[in-house]
Every structure is written in C-alpha cells, then in structure tokens.
C-alpha angles and dihedrals in degrees: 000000000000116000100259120252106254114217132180135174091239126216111238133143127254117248094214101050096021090219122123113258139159132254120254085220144043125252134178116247088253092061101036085052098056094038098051116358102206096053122133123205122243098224086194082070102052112142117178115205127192135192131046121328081253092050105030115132132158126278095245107022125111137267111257124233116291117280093250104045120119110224 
C-alpha cells in the first residue's frame, strides 16, 4: 500500500499585515516549505489522503455524484 498524503492547514504569517494567520487549505510539508518557509503545521487540521495525486480523497469524506448525473 502507497505511503498517505499528509495535509495540514499551516500557521504563517501574512506578508501584508505581518500578523500570524492560518491558511483556508490544506498543503504537504514539501509544498508549504517551499510557499512560505517559515510556515508550522495545525495538527488539529491533519488530514491523511491515499491514492494517486489524480485519485486522492479524504479518508472520511464523501463519494461524489456518478459519473454520468446531470446536476
């Protein structure tokens, strides 16, 4: 089974206001880093993913609708 996709809201701070804030989404370590370096991780916010980058979803979210269904 492929290693999960490990995702947290981070803590940085803003570079308009200069105050801390967290993040609206969820990023990987690799991707946070390299956004904002001084960013810290929220573990309230851990959400693990498995799959292929295509395919990922949550481990408790929902299915979406049928491939076929008209909204």
């Amino acid at each position: 089974m492929p290693e999960p996709l490990i995702l947290y809201r981070w803590w940085i701070t803003d570079e308009i206001t200069g105050k801390r804030r967290l993040t609206s989404f969820r990023m990987s370590e690799v991707d946070a880093r390299s956004r904002y370096p001084d960013a810290e991780p929220d573990p309230a916010s851990r959400e693990e993913r498995y799959g292929t980058a295509e395919g990922a979803s949550a481990v408790n979210s929902r299915p979406g609708p049928p491939s076929g269904s008209q909204r």
